[in-house]
C-alpha positions in Angstrom: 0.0 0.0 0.0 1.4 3.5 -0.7 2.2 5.4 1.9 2.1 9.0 0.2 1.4 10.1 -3.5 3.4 13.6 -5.1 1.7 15.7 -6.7 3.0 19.4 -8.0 0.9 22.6 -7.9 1.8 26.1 -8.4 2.9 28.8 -5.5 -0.2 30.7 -6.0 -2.2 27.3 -6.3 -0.9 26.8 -2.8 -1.4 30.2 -1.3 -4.9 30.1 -2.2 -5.5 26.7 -0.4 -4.0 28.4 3.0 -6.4 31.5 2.9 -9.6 29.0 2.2 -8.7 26.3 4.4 -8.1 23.4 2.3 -4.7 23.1 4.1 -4.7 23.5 7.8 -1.7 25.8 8.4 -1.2 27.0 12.1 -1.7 30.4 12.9 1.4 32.4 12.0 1.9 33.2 15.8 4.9 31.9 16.4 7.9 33.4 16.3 9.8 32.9 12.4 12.9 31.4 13.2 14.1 31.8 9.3 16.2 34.5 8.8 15.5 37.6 6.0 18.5 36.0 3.9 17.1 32.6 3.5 13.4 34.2 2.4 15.7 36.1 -0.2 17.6 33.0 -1.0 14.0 31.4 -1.9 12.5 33.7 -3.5 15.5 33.3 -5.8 15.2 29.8 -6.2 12.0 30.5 -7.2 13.0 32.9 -9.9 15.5 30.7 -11.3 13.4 27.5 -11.5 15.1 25.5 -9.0 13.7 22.9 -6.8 12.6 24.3 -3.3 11.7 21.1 -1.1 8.6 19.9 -0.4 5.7 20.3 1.5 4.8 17.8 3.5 0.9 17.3 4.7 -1.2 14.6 6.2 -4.9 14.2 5.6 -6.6 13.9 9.3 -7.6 10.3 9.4 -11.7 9.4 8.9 -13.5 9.7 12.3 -16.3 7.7 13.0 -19.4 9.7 13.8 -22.1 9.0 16.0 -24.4 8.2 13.5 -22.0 5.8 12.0 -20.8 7.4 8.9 -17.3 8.5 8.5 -16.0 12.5 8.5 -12.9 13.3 6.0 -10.1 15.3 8.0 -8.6 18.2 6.6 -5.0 18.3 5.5 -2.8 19.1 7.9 1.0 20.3 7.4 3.9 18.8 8.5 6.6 20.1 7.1 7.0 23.2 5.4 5.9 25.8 7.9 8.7 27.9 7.4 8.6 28.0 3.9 4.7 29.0 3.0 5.5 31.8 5.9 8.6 33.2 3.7 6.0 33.0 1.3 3.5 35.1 2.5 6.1 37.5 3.9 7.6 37.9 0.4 4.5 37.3 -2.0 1.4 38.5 -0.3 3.1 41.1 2.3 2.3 39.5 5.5 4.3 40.7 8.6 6.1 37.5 10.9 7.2 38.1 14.3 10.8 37.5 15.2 11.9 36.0 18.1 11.0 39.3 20.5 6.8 38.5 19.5 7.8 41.8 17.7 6.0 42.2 14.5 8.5 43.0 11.2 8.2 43.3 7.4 10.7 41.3 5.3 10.8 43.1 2.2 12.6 41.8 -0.4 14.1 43.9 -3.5 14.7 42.9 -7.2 17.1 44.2 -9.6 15.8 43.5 -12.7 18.9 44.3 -14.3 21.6 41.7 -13.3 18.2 39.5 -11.9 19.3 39.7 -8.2 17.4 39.8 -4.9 18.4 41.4 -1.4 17.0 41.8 1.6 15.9 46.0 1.3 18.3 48.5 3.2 19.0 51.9 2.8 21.5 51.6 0.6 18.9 49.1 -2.1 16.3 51.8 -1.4 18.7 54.5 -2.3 19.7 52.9 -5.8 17.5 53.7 -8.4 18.5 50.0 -9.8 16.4 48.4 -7.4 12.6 47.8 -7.2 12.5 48.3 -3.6 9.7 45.6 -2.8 8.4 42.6 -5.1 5.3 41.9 -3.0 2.9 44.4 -4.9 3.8 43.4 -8.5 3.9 39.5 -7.2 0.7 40.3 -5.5 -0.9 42.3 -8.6 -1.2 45.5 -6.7 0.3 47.6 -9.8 0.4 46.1 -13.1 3.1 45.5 -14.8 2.9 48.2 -17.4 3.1 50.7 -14.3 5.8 48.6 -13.1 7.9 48.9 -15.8 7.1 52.6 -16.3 8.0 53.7 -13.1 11.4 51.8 -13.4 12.3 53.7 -16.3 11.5 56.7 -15.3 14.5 56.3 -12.9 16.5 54.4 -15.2 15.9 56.4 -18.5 19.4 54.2 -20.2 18.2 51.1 -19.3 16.4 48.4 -22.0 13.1 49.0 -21.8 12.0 45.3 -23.7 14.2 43.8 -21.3 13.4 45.1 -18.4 9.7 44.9 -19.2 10.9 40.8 -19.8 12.2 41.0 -16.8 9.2 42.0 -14.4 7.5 39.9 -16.5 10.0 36.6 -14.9 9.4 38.0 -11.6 5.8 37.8 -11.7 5.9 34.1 -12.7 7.6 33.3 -9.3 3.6 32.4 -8.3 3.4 30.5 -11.3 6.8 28.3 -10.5 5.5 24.5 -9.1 6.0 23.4 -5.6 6.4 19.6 -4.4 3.6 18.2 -2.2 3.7 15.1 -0.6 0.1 13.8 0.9 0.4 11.4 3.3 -2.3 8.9 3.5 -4.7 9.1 5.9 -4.5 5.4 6.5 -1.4 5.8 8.2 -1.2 5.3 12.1 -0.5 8.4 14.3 3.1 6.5 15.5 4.1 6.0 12.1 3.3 9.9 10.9 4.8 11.2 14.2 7.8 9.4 13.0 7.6 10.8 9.7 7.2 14.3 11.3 10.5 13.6 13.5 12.7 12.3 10.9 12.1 15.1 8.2 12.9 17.5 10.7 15.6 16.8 12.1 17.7 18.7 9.7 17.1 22.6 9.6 14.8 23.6 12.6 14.5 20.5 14.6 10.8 20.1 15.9 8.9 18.1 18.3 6.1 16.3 18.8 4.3 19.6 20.4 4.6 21.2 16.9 3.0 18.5 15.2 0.1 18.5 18.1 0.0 22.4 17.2 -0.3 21.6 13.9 -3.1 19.1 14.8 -5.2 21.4 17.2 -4.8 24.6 14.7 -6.3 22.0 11.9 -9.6 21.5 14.2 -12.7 23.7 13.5 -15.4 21.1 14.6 -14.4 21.1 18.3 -12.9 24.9 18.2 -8.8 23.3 18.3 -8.4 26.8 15.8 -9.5 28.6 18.8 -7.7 26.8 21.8 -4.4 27.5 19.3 -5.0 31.1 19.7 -5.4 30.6 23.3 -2.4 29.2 23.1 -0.6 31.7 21.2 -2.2 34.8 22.7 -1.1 33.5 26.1 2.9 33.0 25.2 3.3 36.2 23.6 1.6 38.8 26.4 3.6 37.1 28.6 6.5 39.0 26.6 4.3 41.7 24.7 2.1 43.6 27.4 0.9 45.6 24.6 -0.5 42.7 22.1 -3.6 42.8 24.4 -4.2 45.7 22.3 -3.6 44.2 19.4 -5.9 41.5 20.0 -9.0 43.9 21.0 -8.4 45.7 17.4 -7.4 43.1 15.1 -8.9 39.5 16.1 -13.0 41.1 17.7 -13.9 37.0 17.8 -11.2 36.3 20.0 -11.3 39.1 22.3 -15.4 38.7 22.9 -14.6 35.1 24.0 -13.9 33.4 27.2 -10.7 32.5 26.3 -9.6 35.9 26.4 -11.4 36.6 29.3 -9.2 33.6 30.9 -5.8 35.6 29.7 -6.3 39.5 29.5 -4.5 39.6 33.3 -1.4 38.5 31.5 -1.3 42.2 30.1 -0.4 43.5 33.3 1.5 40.8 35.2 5.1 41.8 35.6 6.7 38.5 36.8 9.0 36.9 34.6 10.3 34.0 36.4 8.3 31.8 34.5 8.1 32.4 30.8 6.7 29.0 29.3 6.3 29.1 25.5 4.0 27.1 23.2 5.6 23.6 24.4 5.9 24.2 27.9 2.1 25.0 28.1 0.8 22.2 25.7 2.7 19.7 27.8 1.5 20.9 31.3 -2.2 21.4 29.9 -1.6 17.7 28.5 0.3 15.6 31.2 -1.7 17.5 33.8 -5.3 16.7 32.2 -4.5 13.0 30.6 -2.0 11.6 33.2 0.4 10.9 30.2 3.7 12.2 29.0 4.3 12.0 25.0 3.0 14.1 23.5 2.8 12.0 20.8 -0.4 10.3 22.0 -1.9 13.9 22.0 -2.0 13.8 18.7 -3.8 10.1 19.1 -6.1 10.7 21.6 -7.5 14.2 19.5 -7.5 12.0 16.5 -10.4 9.8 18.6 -7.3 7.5 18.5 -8.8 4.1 20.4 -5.4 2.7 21.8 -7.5 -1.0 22.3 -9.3 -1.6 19.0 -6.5 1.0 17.2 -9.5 2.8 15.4 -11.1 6.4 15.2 -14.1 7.7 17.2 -15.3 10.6 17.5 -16.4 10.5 21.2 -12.7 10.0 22.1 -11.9 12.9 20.2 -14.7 15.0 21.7 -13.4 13.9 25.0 -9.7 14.7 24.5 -10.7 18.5 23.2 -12.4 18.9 26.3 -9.9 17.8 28.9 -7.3 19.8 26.6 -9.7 22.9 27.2 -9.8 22.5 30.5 -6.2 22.0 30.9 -5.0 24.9 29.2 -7.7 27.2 30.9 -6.6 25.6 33.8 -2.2 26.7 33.1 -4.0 30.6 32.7 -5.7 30.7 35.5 -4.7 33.6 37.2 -4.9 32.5 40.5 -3.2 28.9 40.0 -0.7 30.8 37.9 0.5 33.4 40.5 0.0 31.0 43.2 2.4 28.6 41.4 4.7 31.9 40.8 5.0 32.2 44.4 5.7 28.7 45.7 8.7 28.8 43.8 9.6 31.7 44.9 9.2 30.5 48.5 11.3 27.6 47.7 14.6 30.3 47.2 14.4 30.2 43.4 13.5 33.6 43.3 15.2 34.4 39.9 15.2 32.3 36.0 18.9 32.2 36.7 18.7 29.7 39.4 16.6 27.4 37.5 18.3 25.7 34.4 15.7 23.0 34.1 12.2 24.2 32.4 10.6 20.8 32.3 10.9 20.9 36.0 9.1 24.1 36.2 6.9 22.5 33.8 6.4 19.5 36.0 6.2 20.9 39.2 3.0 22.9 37.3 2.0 19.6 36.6 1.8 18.4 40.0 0.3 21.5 41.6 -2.9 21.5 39.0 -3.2 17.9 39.1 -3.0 17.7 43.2 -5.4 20.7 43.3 -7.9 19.2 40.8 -7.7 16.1 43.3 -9.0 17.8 45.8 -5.7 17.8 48.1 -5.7 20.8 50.5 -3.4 23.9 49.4 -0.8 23.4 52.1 0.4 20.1 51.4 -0.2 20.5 47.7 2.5 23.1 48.0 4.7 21.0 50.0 4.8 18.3 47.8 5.5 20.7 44.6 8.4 22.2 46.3 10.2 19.3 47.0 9.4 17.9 43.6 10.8 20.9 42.0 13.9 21.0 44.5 14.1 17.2 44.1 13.9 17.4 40.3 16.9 20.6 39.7 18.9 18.8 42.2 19.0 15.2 40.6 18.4 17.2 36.9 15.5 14.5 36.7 14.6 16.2 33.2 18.1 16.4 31.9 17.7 13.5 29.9 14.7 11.9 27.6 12.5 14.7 29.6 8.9 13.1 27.4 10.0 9.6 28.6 10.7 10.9 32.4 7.8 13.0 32.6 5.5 10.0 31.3 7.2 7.8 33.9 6.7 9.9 36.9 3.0 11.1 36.1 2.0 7.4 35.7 4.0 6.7 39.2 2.1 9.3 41.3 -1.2 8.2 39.8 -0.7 4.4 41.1 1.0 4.9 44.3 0.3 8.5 45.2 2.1 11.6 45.6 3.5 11.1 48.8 4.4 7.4 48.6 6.4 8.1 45.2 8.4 11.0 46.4 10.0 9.2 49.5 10.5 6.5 46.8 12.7 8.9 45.0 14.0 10.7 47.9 15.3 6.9 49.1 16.4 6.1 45.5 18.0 9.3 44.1 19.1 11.3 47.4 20.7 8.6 49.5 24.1 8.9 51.1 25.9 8.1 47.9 24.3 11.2 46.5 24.9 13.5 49.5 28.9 12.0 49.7 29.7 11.7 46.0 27.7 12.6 43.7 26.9 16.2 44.8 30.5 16.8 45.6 31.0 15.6 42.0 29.0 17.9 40.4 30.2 21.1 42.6 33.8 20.9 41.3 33.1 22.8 38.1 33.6 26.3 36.6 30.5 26.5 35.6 28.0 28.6 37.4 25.3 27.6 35.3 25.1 24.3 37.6 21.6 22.7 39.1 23.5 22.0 42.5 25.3 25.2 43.0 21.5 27.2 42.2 20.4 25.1 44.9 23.1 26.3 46.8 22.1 29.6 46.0 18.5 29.4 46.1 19.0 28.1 50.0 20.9 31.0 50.4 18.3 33.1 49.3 16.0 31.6 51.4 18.0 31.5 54.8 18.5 35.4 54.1 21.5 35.0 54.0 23.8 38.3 54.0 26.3 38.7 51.3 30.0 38.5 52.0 31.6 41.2 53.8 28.9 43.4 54.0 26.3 44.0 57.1 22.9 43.9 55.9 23.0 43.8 52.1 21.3 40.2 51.2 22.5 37.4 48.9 18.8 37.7 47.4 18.8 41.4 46.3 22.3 40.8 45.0 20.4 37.8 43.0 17.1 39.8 41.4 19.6 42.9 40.7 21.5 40.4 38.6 24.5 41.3 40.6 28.1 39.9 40.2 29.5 36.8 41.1 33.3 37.5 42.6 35.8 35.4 44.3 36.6 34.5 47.5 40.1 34.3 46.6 40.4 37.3 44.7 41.4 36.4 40.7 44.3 38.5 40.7 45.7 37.3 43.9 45.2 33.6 42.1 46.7 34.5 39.1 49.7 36.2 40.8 50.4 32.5 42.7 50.1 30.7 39.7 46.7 29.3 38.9 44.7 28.9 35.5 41.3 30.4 35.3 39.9 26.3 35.5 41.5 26.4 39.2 40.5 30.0 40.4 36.9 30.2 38.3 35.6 26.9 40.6 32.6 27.6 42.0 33.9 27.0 46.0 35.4 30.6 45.1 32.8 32.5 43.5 30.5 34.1 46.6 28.0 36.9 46.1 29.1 40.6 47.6 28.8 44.0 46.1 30.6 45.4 43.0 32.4 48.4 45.1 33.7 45.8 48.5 34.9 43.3 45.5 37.0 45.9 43.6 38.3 47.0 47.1 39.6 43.5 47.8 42.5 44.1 44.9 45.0 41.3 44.8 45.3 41.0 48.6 45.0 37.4 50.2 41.7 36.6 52.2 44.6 36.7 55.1 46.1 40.6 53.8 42.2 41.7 53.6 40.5 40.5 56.5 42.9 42.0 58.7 42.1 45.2 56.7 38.5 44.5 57.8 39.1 44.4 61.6 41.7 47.6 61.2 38.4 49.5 59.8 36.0 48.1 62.7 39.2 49.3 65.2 39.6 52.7 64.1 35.5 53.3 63.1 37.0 53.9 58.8 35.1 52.0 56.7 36.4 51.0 52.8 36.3 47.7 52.2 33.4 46.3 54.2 30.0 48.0 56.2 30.6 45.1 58.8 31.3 47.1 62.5 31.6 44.6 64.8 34.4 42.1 65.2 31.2 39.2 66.0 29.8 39.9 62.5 32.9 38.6 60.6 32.7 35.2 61.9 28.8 35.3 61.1 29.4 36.4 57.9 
């Protein structure tokens, strides 16, 4: 049986199928990872006839219905995302967002006299040479009779026949064939996701969550279109305050629905010490909801994948889109969200620079939604997630195959219980070889950016601890100021002895005190400046340090 058939159809064949429908392309949300070059660098390829890839789609496989007969699923893309957004950007006009959720025009220029394309700047737009932007003669905005009379007009020399032939080439970039391959709806969801994987790995790698986004954005009958802007919506106010405004003018539907109702408090939160994007939300939402992990069998279950008689129902598919709804209504809530916000925050992790690990953010979401939707009081719920999340950066539980852990774990807790699993893994993961060995281990690095020494950290933080040398100024202001790390040992002092920056950079020497006290400390020893310290308390002249009493040094 064939797996696929090929077909070729035209660039503007293919635009037209995105704006009716025919082919479910996510909303152009997401940040456009390609940059300006490689939309030039098509749109060339284009010119010139070459081949540009394919585009990849799978038809939805045939639900069953209630009333027994079978409902065709649209055509939803796998692979060329990228591409039909350079397209649209180039051809049609359409803005992207970079990777700030900032919106930006890619406007490419043509010179139709040595048949070369660049990405506009002042110094394209300044040539008369140049036709400055190709989308309104590719988009039939001007005709190209006024196209070509507006050309010469700055170019009175040049060959009028050939540069009218010229304009003329460009315009048949929408008539230049692309290759699409259809996969066949007969195919299972493992075999596709495999597909999915594989084709991607070169270029932009994606996941499993894109091809789930791909999935819900392809969904009209149980409003996926709409959760995907949900979605969307949510990840970029958490960056952009002011898209909320963008939304109220540009998308009316959106903003008179419940779903934006759920996420307008985004526009005027100001914490950003957790900043999940599309993936971090789909797989909290998911695992939090369904109990599983891969979110692989996302894509099955919204399918009306039956994982027993390996067939498609639509009651399993109007199931899933409801516990996804609630899910992801359940990530926005404001209250869970800030609640969560502060729990970590309580934990000493009061900064993104602490935590290296966002899947165990993303778990330790996990845990607190699924615990509260138990029915598990507040204050042990919070217990529980803390040391999870403590537990998890400590061990870097998610360091690894985080789809395959996360699976694991969720599955654990739901047979043996929260509190019964934990001491499991506390026995398991934290026992004496940890605490003697391992730990120590992992300390002896140069690297700050190190799970065990932000847990350091974050305890310090916690304890309110004060920062070295000084007498009131905390480790945790020195933290959310994004303060300097400087050493014990000062590097100079280090250097002067002998040692490479692998020796003095360990972490054992790096301590948290302010910017003037460590440019005090010089070269001197710890031995040359702490007796500097106890001369200042002695005479009542303070330079180095604010500590005045002789107790507080051995404190601090």
């Amino acid at each position: 049986m064939a797996k696929y058939s090929v077909h070729q159809q035209p660039v503007e064949t293919l635009l037209s199928w995105i704006k009716s429908g025919d082919i479910a392309i996510p909303e152009i949300q997401r940040p456009f990872v390609w940059k300006a070059k490689k939309v030039r660098d098509l749109i060339d390829s284009l010119y010139n006839g070459y081949p540009v890839g394919y585009i990849i789609t799978w038809r939805n496989p045939d639900v069953k219905l209630k009333n027994g007969n079978l409902s065709a699923g649209k055509k939803v893309l796998i692979d060329g995302q990228q591409r039909i957004t350079a397209l649209t950007a180039a051809v049609v006009g359409q803005r992207v967002l970079d990777q700030n959720y900032k919106e930006v025009k890619i406007t490419i220029a043509f010179n139709p006299l040595t048949e070369r394309f660049e990405v506009l700047n002042n110094a394209f737009k300044k040539s008369p040479e140049w036709i400055d932007d190709i989308h309104p003669i590719l988009n039939e905005d001007i005709t190209i009779s006024k196209a070509r009379k507006a050309y010469m007009d700055l170019n009175p020399e040049a060959d009028e026949d050939l540069i009218e032939q010229r304009i003329e080439d460009l315009k048949k970039i929408k008539n230049q064939q692309v290759g699409i391959i259809e996969l066949d709806a007969s195919l299972d969801i493992d075999t596709v996701t495999e597909i999915f994987i594989r084709i991607n790995q070169k270029g932009v790698v994606l996941s499993n969550a894109d091809f789930a986004m791909s999935k819900i954005a392809s969904d009209e009958a149980h409003g996926g279109n709409k959760m995907r802007k949900l979605i969307d919506y949510f990840c970029r106010l958490i960056v952009d305050k002011d898209f909320v405004k963008h939304i109220r003018d540009n998308d009316s539907n959106f903003a008179e629905s419940n779903y934006y109702q759920a996420i307008k408090w985004m526009a005027t939160n100001k914490d950003d010490l957790y900043v999940p994007n599309y993936i971090d939300m789909l797989r909290v939402a998911f695992t939090s909801r369904f109990s599983r992990g891969k979110l692989s069998d996302l894509v099955a279950l919204l399918s009306g994948r039956n994982f027993e008689t390996r067939k498609y129902e639509e009651e399993i598919a109007d199931q899933s889109y409801q516990s996804l709804e609630k899910g992801l209504l359940d990530f926005v809530n404001q209250t869970y969200y800030q609640r969560f916000l502060m729990l970590i925050k309580s934990t000493g992790l009061i900064s993104d620079s602490l935590i290296s690990s966002r899947n165990s953010l993303n778990f330790s979401y996990i845990l607190y939604l699924k615990l509260r939707n138990n029915g598990m009081p507040e204050s042990e719920t919070q217990t529980f997630v803390k040391k999870w999340l403590v537990m998890s950066l400590l061990t870097s539980r998610y360091s690894g195959s985080a789809d395959s852990q996360i699976d694991d774990d969720i599955k654990q807790i739901n047979e043996k219980g929260i509190a019964d699993y934990l001491e499991q893994v506390e026995q398991t993961q934290l026992g004496e070889g940890f605490w003697n060995y391992q730990l120590i281990d992992s300390l002896e690095t140069s690297s700050v950016n190190n799970n065990a020494y932000n847990i350091y950290l974050a305890s310090q933080c916690n304890d309110n601890t004060i920062s070295f040398l000084s007498k009131s100024m905390k480790v945790s202001s020195l933290v959310e100021q994004r303060g300097d790390l400087h050493h014990v040992f000062p590097k100079k002092y280090l250097e002067n002895n002998g040692l490479t920056p692998v020796q003095y950079n360990q972490v054992a020497n790096f301590v948290y005190t302010e910017q003037a006290t460590n440019v005090k400390l010089g070269k001197y020893s710890p031995r040359e400046y702490m007796l500097k310290v106890k001369e200042e308390i002695a005479t009542g002249k303070f330079n180095i340090s604010t500590i005045d009493d002789v107790s507080l040094i051995e404190k601090n």
